[in-house]
Every structure is written in structure tokens, then in C-alpha cells.
KEBA-286061 format. One line per 4 residues: their letters; for each residue x, y, z of C-alpha. Coordinates in Angstrom, 2 decimals, padded with zeros to 5 digits, always signed. Example, Ala and Ser with C-alpha at 12.3 -4.5 7.8 and 13.67 -1.06 7.14 Angstrom:
2
AS> +012.30,-004.50,+007.80 | +013.67,-001.06,+007.14
% end
This chain:
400
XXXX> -023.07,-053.69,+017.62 | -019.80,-054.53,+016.08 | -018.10,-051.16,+013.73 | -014.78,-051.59,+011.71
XXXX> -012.51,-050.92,+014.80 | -013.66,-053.78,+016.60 | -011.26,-056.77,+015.63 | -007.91,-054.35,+014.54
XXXX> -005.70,-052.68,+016.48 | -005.22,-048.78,+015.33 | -002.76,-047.76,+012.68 | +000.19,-046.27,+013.73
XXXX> -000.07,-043.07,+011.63 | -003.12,-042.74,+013.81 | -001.42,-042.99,+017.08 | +000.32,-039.75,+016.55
XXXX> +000.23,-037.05,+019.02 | +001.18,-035.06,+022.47 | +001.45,-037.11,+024.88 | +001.09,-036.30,+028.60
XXXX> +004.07,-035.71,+030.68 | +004.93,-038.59,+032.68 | +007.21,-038.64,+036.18 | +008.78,-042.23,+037.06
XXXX> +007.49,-043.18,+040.42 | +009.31,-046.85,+040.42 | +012.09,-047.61,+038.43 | +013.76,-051.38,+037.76
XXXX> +017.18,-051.49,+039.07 | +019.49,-052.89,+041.42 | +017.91,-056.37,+041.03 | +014.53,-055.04,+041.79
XXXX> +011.35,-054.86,+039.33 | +008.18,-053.44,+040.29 | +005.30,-054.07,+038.76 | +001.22,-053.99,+039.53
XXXX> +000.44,-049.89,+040.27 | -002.50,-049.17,+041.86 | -003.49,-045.81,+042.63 | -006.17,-043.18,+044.39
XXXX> -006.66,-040.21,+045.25 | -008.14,-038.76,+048.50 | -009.54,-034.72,+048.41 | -009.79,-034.98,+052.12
XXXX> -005.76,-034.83,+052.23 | -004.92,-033.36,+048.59 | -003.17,-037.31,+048.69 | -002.23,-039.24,+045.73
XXXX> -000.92,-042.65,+047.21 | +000.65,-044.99,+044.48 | +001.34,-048.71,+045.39 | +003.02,-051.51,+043.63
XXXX> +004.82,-055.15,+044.26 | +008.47,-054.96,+044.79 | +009.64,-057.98,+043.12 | +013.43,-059.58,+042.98
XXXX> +012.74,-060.38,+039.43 | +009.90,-059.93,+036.64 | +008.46,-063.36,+037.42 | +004.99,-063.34,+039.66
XXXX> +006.77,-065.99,+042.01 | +009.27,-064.05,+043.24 | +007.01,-060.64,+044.11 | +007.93,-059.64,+048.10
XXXX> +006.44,-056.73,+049.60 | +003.77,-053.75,+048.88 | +005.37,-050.37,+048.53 | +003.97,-046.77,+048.17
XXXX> +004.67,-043.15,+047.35 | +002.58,-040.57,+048.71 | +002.11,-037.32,+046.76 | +001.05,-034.19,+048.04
XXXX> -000.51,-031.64,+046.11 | +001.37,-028.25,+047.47 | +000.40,-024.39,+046.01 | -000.71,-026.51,+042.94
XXXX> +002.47,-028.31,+042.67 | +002.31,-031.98,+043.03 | +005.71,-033.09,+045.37 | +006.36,-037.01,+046.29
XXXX> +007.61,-039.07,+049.13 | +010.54,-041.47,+048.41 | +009.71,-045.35,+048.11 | +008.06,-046.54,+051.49
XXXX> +008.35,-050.54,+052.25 | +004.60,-051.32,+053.37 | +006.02,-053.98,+055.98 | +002.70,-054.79,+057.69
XXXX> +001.25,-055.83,+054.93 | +003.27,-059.24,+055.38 | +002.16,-062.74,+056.53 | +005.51,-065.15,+057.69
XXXX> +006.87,-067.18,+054.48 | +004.42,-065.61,+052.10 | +004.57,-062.85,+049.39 | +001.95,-059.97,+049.13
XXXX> +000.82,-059.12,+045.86 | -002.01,-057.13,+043.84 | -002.57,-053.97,+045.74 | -006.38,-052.80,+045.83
XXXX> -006.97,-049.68,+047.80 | -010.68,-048.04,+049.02 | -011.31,-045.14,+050.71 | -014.09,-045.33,+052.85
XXXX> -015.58,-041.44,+053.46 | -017.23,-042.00,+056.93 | -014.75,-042.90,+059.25 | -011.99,-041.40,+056.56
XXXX> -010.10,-044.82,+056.63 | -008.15,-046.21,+053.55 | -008.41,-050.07,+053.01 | -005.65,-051.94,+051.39
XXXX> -006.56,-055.05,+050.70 | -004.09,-057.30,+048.85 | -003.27,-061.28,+048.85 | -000.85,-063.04,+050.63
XXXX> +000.77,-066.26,+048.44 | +002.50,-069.43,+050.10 | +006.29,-069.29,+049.55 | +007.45,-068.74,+045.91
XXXX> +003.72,-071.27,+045.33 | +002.66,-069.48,+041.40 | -000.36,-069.11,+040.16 | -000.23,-072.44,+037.58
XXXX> +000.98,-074.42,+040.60 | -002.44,-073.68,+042.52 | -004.58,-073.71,+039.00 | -002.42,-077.77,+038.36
XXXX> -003.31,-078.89,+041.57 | -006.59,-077.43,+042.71 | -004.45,-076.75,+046.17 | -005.52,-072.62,+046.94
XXXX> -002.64,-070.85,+048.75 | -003.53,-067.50,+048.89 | -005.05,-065.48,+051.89 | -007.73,-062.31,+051.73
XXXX> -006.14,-059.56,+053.60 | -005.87,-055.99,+054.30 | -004.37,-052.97,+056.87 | -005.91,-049.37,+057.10
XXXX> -004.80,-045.93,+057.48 | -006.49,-042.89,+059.03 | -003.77,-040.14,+058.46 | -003.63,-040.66,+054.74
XXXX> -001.01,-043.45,+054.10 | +001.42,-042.17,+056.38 | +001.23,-044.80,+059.01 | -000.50,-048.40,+058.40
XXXX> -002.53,-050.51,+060.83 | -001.36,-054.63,+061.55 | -002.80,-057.20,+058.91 | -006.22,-058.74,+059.22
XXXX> -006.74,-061.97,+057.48 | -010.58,-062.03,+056.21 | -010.13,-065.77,+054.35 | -011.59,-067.76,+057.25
XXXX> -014.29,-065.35,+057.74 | -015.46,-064.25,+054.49 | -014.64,-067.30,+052.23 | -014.90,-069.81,+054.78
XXXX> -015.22,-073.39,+053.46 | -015.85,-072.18,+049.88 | -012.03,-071.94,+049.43 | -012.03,-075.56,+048.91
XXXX> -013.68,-075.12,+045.64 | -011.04,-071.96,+044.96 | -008.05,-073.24,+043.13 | -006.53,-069.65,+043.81
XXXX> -007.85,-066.00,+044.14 | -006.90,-062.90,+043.90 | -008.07,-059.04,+044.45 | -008.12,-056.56,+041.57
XXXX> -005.20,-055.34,+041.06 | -006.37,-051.62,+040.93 | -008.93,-049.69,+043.04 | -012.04,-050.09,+044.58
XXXX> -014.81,-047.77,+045.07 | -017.32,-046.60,+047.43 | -021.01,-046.68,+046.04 | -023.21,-043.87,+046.92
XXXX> -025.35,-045.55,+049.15 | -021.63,-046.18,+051.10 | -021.00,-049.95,+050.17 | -017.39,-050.61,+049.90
XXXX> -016.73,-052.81,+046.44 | -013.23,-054.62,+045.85 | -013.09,-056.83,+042.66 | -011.73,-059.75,+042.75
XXXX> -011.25,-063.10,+041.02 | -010.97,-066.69,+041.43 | -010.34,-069.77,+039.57 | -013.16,-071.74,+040.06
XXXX> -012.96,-075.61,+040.49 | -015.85,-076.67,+038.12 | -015.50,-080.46,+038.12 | -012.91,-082.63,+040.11
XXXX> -011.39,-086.10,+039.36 | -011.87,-088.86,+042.32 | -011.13,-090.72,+043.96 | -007.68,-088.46,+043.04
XXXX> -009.27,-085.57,+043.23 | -007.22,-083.33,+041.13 | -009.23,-080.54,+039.00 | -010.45,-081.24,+035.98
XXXX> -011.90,-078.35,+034.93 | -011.04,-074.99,+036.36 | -012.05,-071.57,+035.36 | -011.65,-067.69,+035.50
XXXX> -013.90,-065.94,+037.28 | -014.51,-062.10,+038.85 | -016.11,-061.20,+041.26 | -016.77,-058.40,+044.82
XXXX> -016.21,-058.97,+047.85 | -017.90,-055.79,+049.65 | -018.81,-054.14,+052.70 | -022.24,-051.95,+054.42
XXXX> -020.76,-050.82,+057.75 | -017.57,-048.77,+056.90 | -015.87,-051.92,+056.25 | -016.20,-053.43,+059.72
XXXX> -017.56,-056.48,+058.25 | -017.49,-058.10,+054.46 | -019.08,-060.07,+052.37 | -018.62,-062.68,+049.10
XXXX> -020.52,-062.03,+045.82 | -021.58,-064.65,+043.31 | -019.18,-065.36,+040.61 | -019.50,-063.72,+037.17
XXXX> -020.81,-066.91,+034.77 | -018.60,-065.92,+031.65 | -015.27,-066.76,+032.39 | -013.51,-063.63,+033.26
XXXX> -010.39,-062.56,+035.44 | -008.42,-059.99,+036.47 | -011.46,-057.04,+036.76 | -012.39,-053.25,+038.46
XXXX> -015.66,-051.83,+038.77 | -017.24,-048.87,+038.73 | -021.06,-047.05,+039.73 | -023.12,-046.21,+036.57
XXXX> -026.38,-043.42,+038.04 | -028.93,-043.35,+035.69 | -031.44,-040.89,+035.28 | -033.48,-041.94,+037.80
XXXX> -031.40,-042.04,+040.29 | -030.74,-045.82,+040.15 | -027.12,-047.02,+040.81 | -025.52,-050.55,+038.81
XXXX> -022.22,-051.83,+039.23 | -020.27,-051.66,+035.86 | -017.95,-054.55,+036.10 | -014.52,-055.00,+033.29
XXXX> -012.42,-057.89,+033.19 | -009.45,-059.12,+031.13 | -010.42,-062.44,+029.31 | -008.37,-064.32,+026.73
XXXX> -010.96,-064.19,+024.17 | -009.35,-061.13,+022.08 | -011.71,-058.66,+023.98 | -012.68,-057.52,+027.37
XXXX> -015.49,-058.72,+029.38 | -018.50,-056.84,+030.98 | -020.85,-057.58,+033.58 | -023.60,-054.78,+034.94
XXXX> -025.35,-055.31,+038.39 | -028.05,-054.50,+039.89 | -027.55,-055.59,+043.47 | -024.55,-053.53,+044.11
XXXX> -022.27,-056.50,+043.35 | -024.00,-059.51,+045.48 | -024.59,-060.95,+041.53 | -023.77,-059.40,+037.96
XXXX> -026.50,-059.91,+035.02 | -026.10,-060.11,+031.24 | -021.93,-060.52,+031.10 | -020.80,-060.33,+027.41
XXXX> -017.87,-059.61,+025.05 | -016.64,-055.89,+024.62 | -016.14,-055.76,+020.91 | -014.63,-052.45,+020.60
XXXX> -011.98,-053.47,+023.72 | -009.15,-055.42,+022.05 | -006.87,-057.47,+024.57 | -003.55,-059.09,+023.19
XXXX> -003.36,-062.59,+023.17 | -003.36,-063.69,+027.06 | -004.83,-060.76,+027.78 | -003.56,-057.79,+030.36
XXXX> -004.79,-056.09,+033.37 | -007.19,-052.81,+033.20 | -008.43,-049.88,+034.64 | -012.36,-048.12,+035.03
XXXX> -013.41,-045.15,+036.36 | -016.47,-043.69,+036.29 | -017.33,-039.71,+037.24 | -020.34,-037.16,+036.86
XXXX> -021.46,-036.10,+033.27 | -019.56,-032.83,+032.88 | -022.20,-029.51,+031.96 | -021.61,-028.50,+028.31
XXXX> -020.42,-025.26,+029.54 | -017.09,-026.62,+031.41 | -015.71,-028.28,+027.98 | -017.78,-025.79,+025.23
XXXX> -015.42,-023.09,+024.57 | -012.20,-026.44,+024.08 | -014.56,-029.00,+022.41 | -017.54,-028.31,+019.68
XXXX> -020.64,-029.02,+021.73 | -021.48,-031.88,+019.65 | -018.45,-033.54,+021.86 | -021.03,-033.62,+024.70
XXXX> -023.72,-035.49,+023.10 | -026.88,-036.60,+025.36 | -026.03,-039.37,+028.06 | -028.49,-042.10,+029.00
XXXX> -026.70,-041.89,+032.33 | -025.66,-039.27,+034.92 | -021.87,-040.92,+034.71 | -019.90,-041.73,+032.05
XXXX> -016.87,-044.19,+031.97 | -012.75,-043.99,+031.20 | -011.12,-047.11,+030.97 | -007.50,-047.55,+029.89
XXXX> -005.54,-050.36,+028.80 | -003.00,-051.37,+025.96 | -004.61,-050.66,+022.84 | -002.28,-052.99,+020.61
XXXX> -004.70,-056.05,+019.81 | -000.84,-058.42,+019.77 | +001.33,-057.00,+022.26 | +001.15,-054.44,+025.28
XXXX> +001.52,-051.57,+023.81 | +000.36,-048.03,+023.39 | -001.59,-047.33,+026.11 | -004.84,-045.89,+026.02
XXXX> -007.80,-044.12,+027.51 | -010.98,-044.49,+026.25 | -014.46,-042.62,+027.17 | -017.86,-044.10,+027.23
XXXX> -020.26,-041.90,+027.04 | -023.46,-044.15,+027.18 | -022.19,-046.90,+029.88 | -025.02,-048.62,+029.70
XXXX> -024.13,-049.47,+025.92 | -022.19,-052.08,+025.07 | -021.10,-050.49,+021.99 | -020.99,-047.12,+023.25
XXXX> -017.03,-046.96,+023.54 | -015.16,-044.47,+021.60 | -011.89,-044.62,+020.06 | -008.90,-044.18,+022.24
XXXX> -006.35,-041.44,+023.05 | -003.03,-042.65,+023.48 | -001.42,-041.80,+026.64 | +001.94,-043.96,+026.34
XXXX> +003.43,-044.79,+023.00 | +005.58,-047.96,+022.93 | +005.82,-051.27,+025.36 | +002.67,-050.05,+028.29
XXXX> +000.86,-052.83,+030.75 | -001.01,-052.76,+033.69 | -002.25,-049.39,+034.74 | -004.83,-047.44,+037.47
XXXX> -007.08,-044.65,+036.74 | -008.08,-041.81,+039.67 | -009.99,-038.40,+039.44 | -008.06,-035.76,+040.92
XXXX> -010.51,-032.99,+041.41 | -011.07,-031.79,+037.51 | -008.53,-033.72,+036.39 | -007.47,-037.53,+035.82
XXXX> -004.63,-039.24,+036.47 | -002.94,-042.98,+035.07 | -000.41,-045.06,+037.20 | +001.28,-047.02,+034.46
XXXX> +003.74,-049.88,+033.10 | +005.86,-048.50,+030.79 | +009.44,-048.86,+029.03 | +011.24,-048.31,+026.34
XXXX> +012.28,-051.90,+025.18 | +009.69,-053.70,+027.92 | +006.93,-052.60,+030.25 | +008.42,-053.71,+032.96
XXXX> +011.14,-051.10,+033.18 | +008.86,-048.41,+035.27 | +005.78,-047.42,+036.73 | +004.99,-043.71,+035.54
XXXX> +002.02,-041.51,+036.67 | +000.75,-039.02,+034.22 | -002.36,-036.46,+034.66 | -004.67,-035.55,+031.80
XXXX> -008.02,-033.24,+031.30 | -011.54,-034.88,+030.07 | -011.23,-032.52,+027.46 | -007.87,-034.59,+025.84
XXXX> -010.04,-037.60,+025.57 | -013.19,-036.13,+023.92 | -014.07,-036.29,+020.45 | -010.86,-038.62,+019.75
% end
């Protein structure tokens, strides 16, 4: 199941082409970095909302708020909002961070769920200690992002005395989805306290794990998953339909094992089955956040007259996957989109086209109608100099 791309990163002279145009939605100045995009987009409106963390510097410690642009698509023209501070999304003397935003069809209500973090507490602080300081929370909107509900803190409720075992969590960063059958999915992660030392009891073993919390009624109420066994992190998910009409939760997570990690389940995200390496997804050393997306198999005759018709080969599934990520197995770098045309094949990943040449990160995938679009890191000299949103056809990704 391994081929010869699996443990290289792709030449350069291969990397070579047009790449999409790209408008800066975020930009790093006046002592302010943002970082973390996440992005959807809602038909009912013609909406694109972008998020991200507003940060005072680079470092994860000193993120502050959420912000957001809206864009509207207008007579086919796509027209944004300047910055908007998201200030309910704020618990007193903490610091919001990973933006993960659902849109639930029924009651036409966006979630934002995001965590809130203790002070300037990091992440190897919590990890060191075993001592969780992060709280599950979220606001809504029912006009499309333009105004926001007050916060609701779901840690007490939803992971309860559990937390005690959680050395820290966190949601996404990215989107969630909404399964057919209307479940509401956001990915998470948590580092798991395996084993404690007592009588001190500081952690003694802690480890990486992703998992969903989710909701059945509209997101009124919510519920915990089990933990992914393979130690796994930062994740999104997406709904694989096969041809019977069966629905499994795809799940992809950033490990530090050189590769991504995959998960499939088949209780809508209550457990995942079978989690294993994805040889043909490189990650750079400590890894880096990434995006999936899944959407209908097009017909052959929307793509025939661009592609040869050998582009659209036979699916085992009704859906087929994009994922995007740094393709650079040492550094992030060149971003790029790849296309899985058999999901429920391990192996079944093709090669990538590159959206973003040079330093790229984190990044969120949406479907806009017949097209796709990326919310990016991206720079000249570092990733962290912008957050760019670019729009691409299926048909630039097939038969790369």
C-alpha cells in the first residue's frame, strides 16, 4: 500500500505551475499576528465567514480574541467586510483560541465553538503538570455572522469529571460538519493522562488523542466520543456515503510520526475503528494542522469536455475527499490539495496540486457551490505573515 511518493517530499521542478489567485484576509502588522483560519460557507446567505486568533505575538500563549470577515457573494463578485473583533466569544482572564464553526441546516444557526485558555497558561504547561485549563465553549448566529449570541460553557456538562484525566483539550481548529442524518460533528483533541505518579500525582505518561464531540437535536444538547487509540491530534472529519447508502465518519489528524493519521467510523463519531498511518500524507517533523472535505462524486459529463474521462475513474463511494496541507515532508511549505477518489482506501490518495508555493501552514477547506475554496497561512519569508483565501475548480485538482 506504500508507492515511491510515500516517504519524499515532491521535487521542485514538479511543483511548477498557475497558481490560484489569492486575496489577504489578515495581515501581521502593528504588533498583531493572526494565525489559525477557519472557514465555511453557507448557500442559505451566499456567506463566506473566515475566522482566526488575533494574537499580540506568534507564540500560542499570547493568542486574545476570535475575529472574522464575512464575504458576500454579490452579481458573482465576491466583496468582504473589514476585520470584526468576535468579543463574546471571551471568558474573564482567559484567551480564546482554535475557531471551529458548524452550520446546523434546521434551525439555520451557525455554531462556533472554540476553547477558552487560563491566562497566558500554554499548552506544555498543562501537558508538564497534568493541570487542564481550558474550557469547551461556543456562541451562535442566526443572521449569518453578523451578530453573535453570549458564550455557553459546555465543559461541566459534556466533559464533566472526565477532565480530570484531560491534561488539556482542544477543538479542531477548522470546520465541522453536519451528517446527513443531521448530527452535528466537531473534532477535537485531548491529551490524555495515561498513567499518573502518586502519591505526587504528576503525569507520567500523557498522550495525543482526537476525537467528536457531537450533537442529535440541532445542537441543543452534546455529547463526548471515545478517544481515537493511535495517538493522534490536531484532526477534521468528514461523511464518506457509500453505495448503499451507508454513512462513516472519515476522521484526519496531524501526528508526529512523518505522516497523517486516519480513523473511519461507523457510529457517526461515538467511536472510530481501524486508525492507521497515511503513507502517501507526509507531515514535517512536529507535524502541522489540516484540512478535509468531502462532496458528491461529480457525473463524468460536468468535468469530460476539461479532463479525459479516464480522470473520473469508478468510485467505491458516492463522495470523494480533498484534503490540503503543506506538502514539504521538512518544513511548511508548498501547500497542497489533494483528491481521494476511493476514501475508503487508505492508499487511494493522489498526488497533490500546489495551491501556495513557498512558507504555507494551517489551512480550511469549504465548497462554495461548484467551486472550492482554501483559507490559508502563507508568507513570503514565514507563514505567519497572512491568512489568504483562494478559490479553485475540481477540475484543477484532477488527474495531477
Amino acid at each position: 500500500m506504500i508507492d515511491s511518493m510515500a516517504s519524499k517530499s515532491y521535487p521542485e521542478e514538479e511543483l511548477q505551475q498557475a497558481l490560484p489567485a489569492r486575496t489577504a484576509l489578515f495581515q501581521q502588522r502593528d504588533g498583531k499576528t493572526y494565525r489559525i483560519p477557519a472557514l465555511i460557507y453557507i448557500s442559505d446567505g451566499q456567506t463566506f465567514l473566515a475566522f482566526a486568533e488575533e494574537r499580540s505575538s506568534p507564540r500560542d500563549s499570547d493568542a486574545k480574541v476570535l475575529v472574522m470577515k464575512r464575504g458576500l457573494l454579490l452579481n458573482g463578485s465576491l466583496q468582504w467586510s473589514p476585520v470584526q473583533t468576535l468579543s463574546s466569544a471571551c471568558l474573564p482572564d482567559h484567551r480564546t483560541m482554535n475557531p471551529c464553526p458548524v452550520y446546523e441546516r434546521k434551525s439555520k444557526t451557525i455554531y462556533l465553538f472554540f476553547v477558552c485558555i487560563l491566562g497566558n497558561t500554554t499548552e506544555y504547561h498543562q501537558i508538564a503538570t497534568g493541570r487542564n485549563q481550558a474550557r469547551l465553549c461556543y456562541i451562535t448566529s442566526t443572521d449569518y455572522g453578523q451578530s453573535w449570541s453570549k458564550l455557553t460553557d459546555l465543559s461541566n456538562s459534556v466533559i464533566g469529571d472526565e477532565i480530570c484525566n484531560w491534561a488539556t483539550f482542544a477543538v479542531g481548529p477548522g470546520h465541522g460538519i453536519q451528517m446527513k442524518s443531521g448530527r452535528l460533528i466537531i473534532p477535537a483533541y485531548v491529551y490524555y493522562i495515561h498513567c499518573r505518579c502518586f502519591p505526587f500525582h504528576f503525569p507520567l505518561k500523557v498522550r495525543p488523542h482526537a476525537l467528536s464531540f457531537y450533537s442529535d437535536d440541532c445542537g441543543i444538547t452534546w455529547q463526548m466520543g471515545e478517544k481515537i487509540q493511535m495517538k493522534s491530534c490536531e484532526c477534521e472529519m468528514a461523511e464518506i456515503i457509500d453505495y448503499a447508502d451507508r454513512s462513516l465518519l472519515y476522521c484526519n489528524a496531524r501526528s508526529t510520526c512523518g505522516h497523517r493519521v486516519e480513523a473511519l467510523s461507523k457510529s457517526s463519531g461515538a467511536d472510530f475503528d481501524n486508525p492507521h498511518v497515511a503513507k502517501k500524507l507526509v507531515e514535517p517533523h512536529h507535524g502541522c494542522q489540516g484540512s478535509v472535505l468531502s462532496f458528491p462524486v461529480p457525473e463524468p459529463s460536468e468535468e469530460g469536455e476539461q479532463k479525459p474521462s479516464d480522470c473520473l475513474t469508478q468510485s467505491d463511494t458516492k463522495t470523494w475527499l480533498l484534503y490540503s496541507h503543506p506538502t514539504n515532508k521538512k518544513k511548511r511549505k508548498d501547500l497542497g490539495v489533494y483528491l481521494n477518489k476511493s476514501p475508503l482506501n487508505s492508499s487511494g490518495w493522489g498526488r497533490p496540486w500546489i495551491i501556495r508555493n513557498g512558507p504555507s501552514g494551517y489551512s480550511d477547506l469549504t465548497q462554495c457551490e461548484e467551486r472550492f475554496a482554501c483559507l490559508m497561512e502563507c508568507g513570503e519569508k514565514s507563514e505567519i505573515e497572512e491568512i489568504a483565501f483562494v478559490e479553485f475548480k475540481l477540475s484543477d485538482v484532477l488527474c495531477t
